[in-house]
ROTIFI-947579 format. One record per residue (C-alpha): z negated, x negated, y negated. Coordinates in steps of 0.2 Angstrom, whole numbers, plus 5000, padded with zeros to 4 digits. Layout:
<recs>
ZXY
...
</recs>
This chain:
<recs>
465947774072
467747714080
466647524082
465247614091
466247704104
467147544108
465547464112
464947594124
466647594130
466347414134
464747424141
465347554153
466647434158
465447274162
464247414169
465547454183
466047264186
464147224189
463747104200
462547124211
460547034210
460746864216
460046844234
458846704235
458846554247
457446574265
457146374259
455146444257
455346504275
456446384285
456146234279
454246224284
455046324300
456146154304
454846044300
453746124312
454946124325
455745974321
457446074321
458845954316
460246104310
459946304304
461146424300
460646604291
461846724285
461246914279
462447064276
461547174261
462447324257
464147244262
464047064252
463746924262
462646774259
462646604270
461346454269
461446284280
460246174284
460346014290
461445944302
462445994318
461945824325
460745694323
462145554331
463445624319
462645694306
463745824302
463245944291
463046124298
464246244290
464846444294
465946384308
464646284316
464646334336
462746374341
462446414359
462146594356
461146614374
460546804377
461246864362
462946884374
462147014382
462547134371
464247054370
464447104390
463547284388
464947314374
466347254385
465447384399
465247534387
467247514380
467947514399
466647664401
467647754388
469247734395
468847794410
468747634420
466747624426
465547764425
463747714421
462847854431
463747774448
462847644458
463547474458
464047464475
465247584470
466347454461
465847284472
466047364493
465247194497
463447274491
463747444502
462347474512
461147344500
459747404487
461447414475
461747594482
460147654473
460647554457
461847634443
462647524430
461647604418
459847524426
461047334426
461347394406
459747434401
458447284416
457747424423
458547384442
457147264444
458347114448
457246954441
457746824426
458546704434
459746644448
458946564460
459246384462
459946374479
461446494473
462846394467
464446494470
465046674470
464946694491
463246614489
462746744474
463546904483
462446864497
460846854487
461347004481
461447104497
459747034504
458747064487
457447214487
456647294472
454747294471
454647434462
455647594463
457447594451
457047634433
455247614432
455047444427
455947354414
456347174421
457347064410
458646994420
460346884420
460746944437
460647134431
461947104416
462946964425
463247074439
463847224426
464747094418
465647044436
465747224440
466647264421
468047104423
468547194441
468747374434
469847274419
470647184434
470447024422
469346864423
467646894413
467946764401
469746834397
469247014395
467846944381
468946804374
470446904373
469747084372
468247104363
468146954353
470246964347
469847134343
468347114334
469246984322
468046844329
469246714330
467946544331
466746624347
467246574363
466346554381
467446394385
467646294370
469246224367
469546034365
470246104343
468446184342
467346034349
467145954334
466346104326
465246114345
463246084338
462245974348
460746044356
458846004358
457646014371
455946034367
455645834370
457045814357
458245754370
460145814366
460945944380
462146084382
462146234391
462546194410
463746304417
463446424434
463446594441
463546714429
463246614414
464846674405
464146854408
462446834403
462246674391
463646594389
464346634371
464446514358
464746544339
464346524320
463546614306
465246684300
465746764317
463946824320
463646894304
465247014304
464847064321
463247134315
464347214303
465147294315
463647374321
463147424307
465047534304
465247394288
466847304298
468447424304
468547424323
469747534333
469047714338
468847644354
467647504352
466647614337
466247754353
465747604366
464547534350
463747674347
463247694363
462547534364
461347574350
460747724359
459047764369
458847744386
457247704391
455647674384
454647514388
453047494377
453347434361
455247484358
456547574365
457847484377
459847534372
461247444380
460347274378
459947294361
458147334357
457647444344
455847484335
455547624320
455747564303
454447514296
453647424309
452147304309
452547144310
451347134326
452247284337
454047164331
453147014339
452347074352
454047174360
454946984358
453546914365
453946774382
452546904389
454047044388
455446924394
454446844410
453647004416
453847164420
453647314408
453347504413
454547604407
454947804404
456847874406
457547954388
458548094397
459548134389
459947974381
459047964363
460647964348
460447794337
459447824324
459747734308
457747684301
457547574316
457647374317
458947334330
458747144336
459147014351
458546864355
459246724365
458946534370
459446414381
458546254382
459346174365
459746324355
459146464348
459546624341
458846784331
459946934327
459447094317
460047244310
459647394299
460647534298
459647624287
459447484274
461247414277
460447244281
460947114294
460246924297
460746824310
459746664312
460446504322
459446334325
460046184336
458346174346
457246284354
455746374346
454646504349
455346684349
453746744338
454246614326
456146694325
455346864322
454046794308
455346724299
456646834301
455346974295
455046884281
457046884273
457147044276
455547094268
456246994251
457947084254
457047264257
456047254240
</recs>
């Protein structure tokens, strides 16, 4: 009897030290996503209920041939947006901006301009209808605020969801003067110190250069990012899967960030407006979960990014739910990158590549671990 409760004993014991199922390699779905694309490096990392899993593929460099690794720096492109509307939402909660003012209210320069009719919130969410990109004949800040004060929306403030660098960048320019700080030094040694990402930076040191991936155009020639207006504010983060993966953690409540920063994540994650396939929060995007593959695809589509999308105000402003697939994408011409997260499901991927590929791609593929990891 005594050698009979002994074993249970014992088997209660290695039932509490369990280890987890073993999380399989993506090799059946990146590797025929490199050879497509001809993608010379690939970082993916996953969160699953608070374990973390990395897998690296191929090399940082085709000169070098450096191995990527967790601390590999991918230009992380739009994926700083969210970055910036974090940084926004924290100096909202200390009283520093107010999302419901208009812009001009913070830059006196725009007074009198289309800004008066614009809030921060509409720069937050594109819905001031400001366009993608900087025009090419603005190279300067002087040059830049005059752009701003002549631009006109087409259609009426909140109505239309434009994707837009001008809209962020300019909240991002408007956020560093309420901190009374450069932009870069309010992320570099804000957010990111306070968030325990110690290897993201907008400038790259000359220590971290060597860990810097070479980038691919689409004619497989090698390029970086090339600074200019409000590229710091809107794309201009770059990063590794290590970094990344516990900054979806965050989001998800799985990493420990002061009360502050919890307040300005959360409300980044809730609803503002509507705009056909998903709902628009504080640059993330969000869809119901489960969600066809098709609605994921199509709200990621370049048809979303390059034109405009109606869209319905959320007043007030919808709370975060938790069975909804949160996700960012972001490119520049060498780079790009996929970011996801689950609250309900505890599940985060981030998905890095050292050349640019088709946004429906990253969401195929990304759908496709996460469908393994949901099972």
């Amino acid at each position: 009897m005594k050698s009979k409760v002994s074993a249970l004993l014992m088997m209660i014991v290695l039932a509490g030290h369990a280890q987890a199922a073993p999380v399989a390699p993506p090799d059946a779905v990146v590797k025929p996503l490199m050879a497509r694309y001809q993608i010379p490096g690939m970082a993916v990392a996953v969160s699953v209920n608070g374990e973390t899993h990395f897998w690296h593929y191929g090399v940082a460099s085709k000169a070098t041939r450096k191995p990527v690794d967790e601390n590999t720096l991918f230009e992380i492109g739009s994926l700083s947006k969210t970055f910036t509307a974090t940084l926004a939402s924290k100096a909202q909660q200390d009283g520093k901006l107010d999302f419901s003012a208009p812009a001009s209210q913070y830059l006196p320069a725009l007074k009198g301009s289309a800004f008066d009719h614009v809030t921060l919130l509409n720069l937050a969410t594109h819905t001031a209808g400001t366009p993608l990109f900087v025009p090419d004949a603005v190279k300067n800040t002087p040059q830049l605020m005059d752009w701003y004060r002549a631009w006109q929306p087409e259609k009426p403030v909140g109505t239309e969801r434009v994707y837009s660098n001008l809209g962020i960048g300019l909240l991002g320019m408007i956020t560093a003067k309420a901190l009374d700080k450069p932009f870069s030094e309010a992320m570099e040694q804000g957010l990111l110190r306070d968030f325990g990402m110690t290897h993201t930076f907008i400038n790259v040191p000359d220590a971290a250069m060597g860990d810097y991936a070479q980038g691919y155009n689409k004619d497989d020639k090698p390029v970086r990012v090339t600074p200019g207006p409000l590229d710091a504010e809107s794309y201009g983060l770059k990063s590794g899967s290590a970094d990344l993966l516990r900054y979806l953690q965050i989001q998800l409540g799985e990493q420990e960030v002061a009360p502050g920063w919890r307040q300005a994540i959360n409300a980044t994650h809730n609803g503002y407006y509507r705009s056909g396939e998903f709902t628009q929060g504080l640059m993330w995007e969000y869809y119901p979960w489960p969600s066809p593959l098709s609605r994921l695809v199509e709200g990621n589509s370049s048809q979303r990014i390059m034109k405009g999308t109606a869209t319905t105000a959320i007043v007030p402003p919808q709370p975060a739910p938790q069975a909804a697939w949160y996700n960012k994408t972001g490119s520049t011409n060498g780079f790009s990158t996929y970011a996801v997260f689950i609250p309900e499901k505890r599940i985060a991927l981030i998905m890095l590549a050292n050349k640019w590929f088709p946004n429906d791609d990253r969401v195929k593929a990304a759908y496709a671990i996460i469908q393994e990891l949901d099972k």
